[in-house]
C-alpha positions in Angstrom: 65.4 16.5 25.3 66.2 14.3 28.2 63.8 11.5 28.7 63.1 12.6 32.5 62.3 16.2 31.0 59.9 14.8 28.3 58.0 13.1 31.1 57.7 16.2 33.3 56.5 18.1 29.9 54.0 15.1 29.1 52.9 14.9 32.5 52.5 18.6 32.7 50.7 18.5 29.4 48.3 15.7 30.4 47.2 17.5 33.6 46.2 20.5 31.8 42.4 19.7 30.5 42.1 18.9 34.4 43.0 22.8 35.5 40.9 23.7 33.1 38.2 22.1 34.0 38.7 23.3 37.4 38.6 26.6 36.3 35.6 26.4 34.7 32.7 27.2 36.7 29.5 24.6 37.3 26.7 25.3 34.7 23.6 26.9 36.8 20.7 25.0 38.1 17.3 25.9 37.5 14.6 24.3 40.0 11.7 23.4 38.4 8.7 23.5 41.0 5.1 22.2 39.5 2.6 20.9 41.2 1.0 18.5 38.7 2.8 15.6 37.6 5.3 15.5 34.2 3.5 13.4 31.4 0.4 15.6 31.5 2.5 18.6 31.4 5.0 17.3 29.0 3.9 20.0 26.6 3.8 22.6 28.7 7.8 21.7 30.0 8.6 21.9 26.2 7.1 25.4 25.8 9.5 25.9 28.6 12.6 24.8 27.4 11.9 27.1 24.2 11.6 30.1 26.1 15.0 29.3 27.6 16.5 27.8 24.3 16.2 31.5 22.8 17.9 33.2 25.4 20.8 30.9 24.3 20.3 28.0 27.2 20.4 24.3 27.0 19.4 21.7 29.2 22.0 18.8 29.6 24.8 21.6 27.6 25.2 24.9 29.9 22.2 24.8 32.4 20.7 21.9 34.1 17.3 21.8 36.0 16.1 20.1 39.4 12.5 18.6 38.4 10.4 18.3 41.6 6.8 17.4 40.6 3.8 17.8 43.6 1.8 15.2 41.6 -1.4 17.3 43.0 -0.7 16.6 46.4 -0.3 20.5 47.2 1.2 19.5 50.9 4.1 18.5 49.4 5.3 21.8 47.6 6.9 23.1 50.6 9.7 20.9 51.1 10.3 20.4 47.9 10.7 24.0 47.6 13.0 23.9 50.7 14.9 21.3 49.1 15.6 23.2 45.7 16.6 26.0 48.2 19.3 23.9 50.0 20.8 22.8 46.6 21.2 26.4 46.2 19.7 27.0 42.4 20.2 29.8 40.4 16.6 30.4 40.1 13.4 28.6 40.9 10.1 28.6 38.3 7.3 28.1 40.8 5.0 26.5 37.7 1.5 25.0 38.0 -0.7 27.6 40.0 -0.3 29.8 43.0 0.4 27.2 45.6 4.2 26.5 44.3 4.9 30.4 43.5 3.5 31.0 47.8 5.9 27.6 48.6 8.9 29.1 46.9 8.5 32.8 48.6 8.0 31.2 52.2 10.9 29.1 51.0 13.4 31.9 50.1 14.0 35.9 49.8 17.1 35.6 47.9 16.9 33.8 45.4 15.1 34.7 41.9 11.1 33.3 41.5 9.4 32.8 38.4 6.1 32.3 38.9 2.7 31.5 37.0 -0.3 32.9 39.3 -4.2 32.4 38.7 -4.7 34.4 41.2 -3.9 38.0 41.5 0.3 38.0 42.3 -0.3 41.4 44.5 -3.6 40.1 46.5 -1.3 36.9 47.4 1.7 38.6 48.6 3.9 37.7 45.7 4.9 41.1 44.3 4.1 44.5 45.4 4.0 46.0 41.8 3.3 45.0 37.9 5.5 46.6 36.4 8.5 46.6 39.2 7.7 43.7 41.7 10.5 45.0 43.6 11.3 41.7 45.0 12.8 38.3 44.2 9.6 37.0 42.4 8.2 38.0 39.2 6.1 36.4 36.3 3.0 35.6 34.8 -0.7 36.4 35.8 -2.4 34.1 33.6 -6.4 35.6 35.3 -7.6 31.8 36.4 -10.0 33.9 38.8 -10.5 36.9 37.1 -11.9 34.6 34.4 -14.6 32.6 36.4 -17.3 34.9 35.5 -16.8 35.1 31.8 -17.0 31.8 31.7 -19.9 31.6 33.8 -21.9 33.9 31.1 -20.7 31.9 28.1 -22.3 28.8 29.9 -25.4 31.0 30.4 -25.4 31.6 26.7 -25.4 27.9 26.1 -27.8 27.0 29.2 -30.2 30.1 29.0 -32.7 28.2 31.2 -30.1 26.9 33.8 -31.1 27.4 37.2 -28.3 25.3 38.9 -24.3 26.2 38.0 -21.7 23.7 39.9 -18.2 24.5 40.0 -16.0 21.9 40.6 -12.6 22.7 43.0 -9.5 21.8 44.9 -9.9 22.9 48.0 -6.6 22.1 48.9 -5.5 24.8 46.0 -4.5 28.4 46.6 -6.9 29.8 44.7 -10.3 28.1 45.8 -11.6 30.5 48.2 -11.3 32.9 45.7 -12.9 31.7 42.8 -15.5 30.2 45.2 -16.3 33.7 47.1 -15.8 35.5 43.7 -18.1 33.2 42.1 -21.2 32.8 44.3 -21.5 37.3 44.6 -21.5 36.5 40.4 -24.3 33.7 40.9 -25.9 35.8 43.7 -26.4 39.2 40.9 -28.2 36.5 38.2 -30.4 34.8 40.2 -28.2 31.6 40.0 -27.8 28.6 42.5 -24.7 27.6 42.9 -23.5 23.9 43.7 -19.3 23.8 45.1 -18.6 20.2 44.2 -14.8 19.6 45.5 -12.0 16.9 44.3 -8.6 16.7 45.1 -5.4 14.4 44.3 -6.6 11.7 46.6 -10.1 11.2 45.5 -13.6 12.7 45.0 -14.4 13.3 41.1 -16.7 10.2 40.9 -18.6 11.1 43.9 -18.4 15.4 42.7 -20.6 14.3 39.6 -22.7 12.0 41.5 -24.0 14.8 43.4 -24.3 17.5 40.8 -26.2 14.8 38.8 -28.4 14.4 42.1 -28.6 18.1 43.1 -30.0 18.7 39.7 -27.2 20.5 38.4 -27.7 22.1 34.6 -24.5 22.7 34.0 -20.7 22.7 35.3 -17.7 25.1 35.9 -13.7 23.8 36.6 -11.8 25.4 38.1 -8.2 26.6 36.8 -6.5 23.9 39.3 -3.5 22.9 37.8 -4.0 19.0 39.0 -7.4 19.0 37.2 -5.9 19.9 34.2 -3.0 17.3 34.6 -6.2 15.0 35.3 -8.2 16.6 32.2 -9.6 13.3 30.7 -10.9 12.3 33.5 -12.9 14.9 34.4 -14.7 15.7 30.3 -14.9 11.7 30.5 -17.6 12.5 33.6 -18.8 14.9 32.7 -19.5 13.5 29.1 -20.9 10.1 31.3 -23.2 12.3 33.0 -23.9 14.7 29.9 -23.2 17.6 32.3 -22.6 20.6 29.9 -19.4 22.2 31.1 -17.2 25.3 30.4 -13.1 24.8 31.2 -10.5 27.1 31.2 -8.2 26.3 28.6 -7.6 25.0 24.9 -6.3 22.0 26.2 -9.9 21.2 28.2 -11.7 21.6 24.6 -9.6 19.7 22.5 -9.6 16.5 24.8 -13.3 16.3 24.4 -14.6 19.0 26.6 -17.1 21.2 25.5 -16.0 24.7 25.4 -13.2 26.2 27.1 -12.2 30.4 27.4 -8.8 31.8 28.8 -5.3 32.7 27.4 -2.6 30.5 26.4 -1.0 28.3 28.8 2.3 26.9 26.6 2.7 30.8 26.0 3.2 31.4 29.6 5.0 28.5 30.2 7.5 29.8 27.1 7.5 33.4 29.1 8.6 31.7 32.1 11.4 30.4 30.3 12.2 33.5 28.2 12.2 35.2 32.3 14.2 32.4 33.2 17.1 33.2 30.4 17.3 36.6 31.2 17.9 36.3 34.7 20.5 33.7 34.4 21.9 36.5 32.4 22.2 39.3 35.1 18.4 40.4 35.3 17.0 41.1 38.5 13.3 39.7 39.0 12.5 43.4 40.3 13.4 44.9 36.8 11.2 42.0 34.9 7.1 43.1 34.8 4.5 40.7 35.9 3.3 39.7 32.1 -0.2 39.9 31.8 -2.0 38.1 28.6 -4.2 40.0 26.3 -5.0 37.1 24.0 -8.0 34.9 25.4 -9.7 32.1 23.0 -12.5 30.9 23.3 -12.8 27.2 21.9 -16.2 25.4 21.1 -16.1 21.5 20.2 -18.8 20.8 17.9 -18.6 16.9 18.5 -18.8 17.3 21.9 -22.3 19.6 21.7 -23.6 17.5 19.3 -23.5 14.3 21.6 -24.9 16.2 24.5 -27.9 16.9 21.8 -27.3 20.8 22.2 -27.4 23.5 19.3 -24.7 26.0 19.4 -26.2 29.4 18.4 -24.4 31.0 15.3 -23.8 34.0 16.9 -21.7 31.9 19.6 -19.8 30.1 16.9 -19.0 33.1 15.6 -17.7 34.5 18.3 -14.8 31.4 19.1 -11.4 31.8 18.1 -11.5 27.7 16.9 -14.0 25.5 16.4 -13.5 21.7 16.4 -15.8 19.4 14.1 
């Protein structure tokens, strides 16, 4: 061979990897929408990424994912919604709450919506149906509301003399007014006073337990606000400061220190999401995909912490929990 035909076959040769990459399509982009902040949900992002591992996908090797984190400042979650929308992701999972899943449908119609709602997805305008949302957002109802009153009778359990429940919320959260208005028709049928203590990202947890302390209150109720459980210590390190006996929402709540806690599984849903997310970045439509709904709710006592408050759990409570922790 000619030495000016081996350099047009060299040449040739070399610039093959570079059509092939340019045949290749980009991986897809997942935006991730939260609206706590990513070291107190570090375990949650990892149930996640296993949901979306099974389904065959990868973060860094055939999908990559937009992080945009609301840090509890609920105001934000719009434009960062937007934003994810102008990049043009395959699909975005509205985590953390209500508020990011109502940011991401005022945000777009088109593209797919994974959500994980406290409140009820149909009362909120997110899908019309359960079983077939028949839109571009689908999920999972994890019953942050819904909840509120069971855990207001396992308090009463604990607190059968209580006269005064407080519930601490976020006002700024999407589903305040309805665990509020829910919750004080439930206080309203016992005979209960209720005390609305309200915190949000910029301040107001020191001065919330200051005035249940003040008001008398006998025990306490958080709400299922994502940003209180990215601020979780905090708030059992207050309430244990004040011994304020106080029911939480999840697992996490109980094994930080707080007292007891009653709901489903929030790394499961997490996991779902990412299951939901690998499917549609395989072909499904969100329309096809049912809102999940958890059956599975523990309840979770810590011993430790009922001991220091100088309460005695009953041993029909105790043998009612799903875990106990000594």
């Amino acid at each position: 061979m000619r030495r000016r035909e081996f350099l047009g076959v060299l040449g040739a040769a070399a610039a093959w990897p570079r059509a092939v990459r340019a045949q290749q399509p980009a991986i897809p982009v997942i935006g991730f929408l939260n609206s706590a902040s990513p070291r107190a949900f570090a375990e949650f992002v990892a149930a996640f990424h296993k949901g979306l591992n099974a389904r065959g996908y990868v973060e860094g090797r055939n999908v990559a994912i937009e992080y945009r984190w609301a840090e509890g400042h609920y105001d934000r979650l719009q434009e960062q919604a937007a934003d994810l929308v102008r990049r043009r992701v395959a699909l975005i999972a509205a985590t953390g709450g209500t508020t990011p899943a109502l940011a991401a449908k005022q945000a777009t119609a088109t593209i797919p919506i994974l959500f994980i709602s406290g409140a009820n997805p149909i009362d909120e305008g997110l899908v019309t149906n359960f079983r077939r949302p028949d839109g571009n957002a689908t999920g999972v109802n994890v019953y942050t509301s819904e909840l509120l009153g069971k855990r207001l009778q396992l308090l009463r359990e604990l607190l059968p003399s209580a006269a005064i429940i407080a519930l601490l919320g976020n006002p700024t959260a999407a589903v305040y007014r309805v665990e509020t208005e829910d919750l004080a028709q439930a206080m309203r049928d016992l005979g209960l006073q209720l005390l609305v203590l309200e915190a949000t990202a910029g301040s107001g947890f020191e001065a919330a337990f200051a005035a249940a302390v003040e008001r008398r209150a006998d025990g306490l109720l958080v709400s299922a606000d994502p940003f209180f459980t990215s601020v979780r210590g905090q708030i059992i390190e207050l309430a244990a400061r004040h011994r304020l006996p106080a029911a939480y929402p999840w697992r996490e709540y109980a094994v930080s220190g707080g007292l007891v806690s009653y709901g489903p599984s929030i790394p499961d849903a997490y996991r779902l999401i990412g299951d939901y997310a690998g499917r549609v970045l395989n072909g499904a439509s969100p329309a096809d995909l049912p809102v999940v709904q958890p059956t599975k709710f523990d309840l979770v006592i810590n011993l430790k912490t009922a001991k220091a408050l100088g309460m005695t759990i009953p041993d029909k409570f105790l043998s009612l929990a799903d875990e106990v922790i000594e």
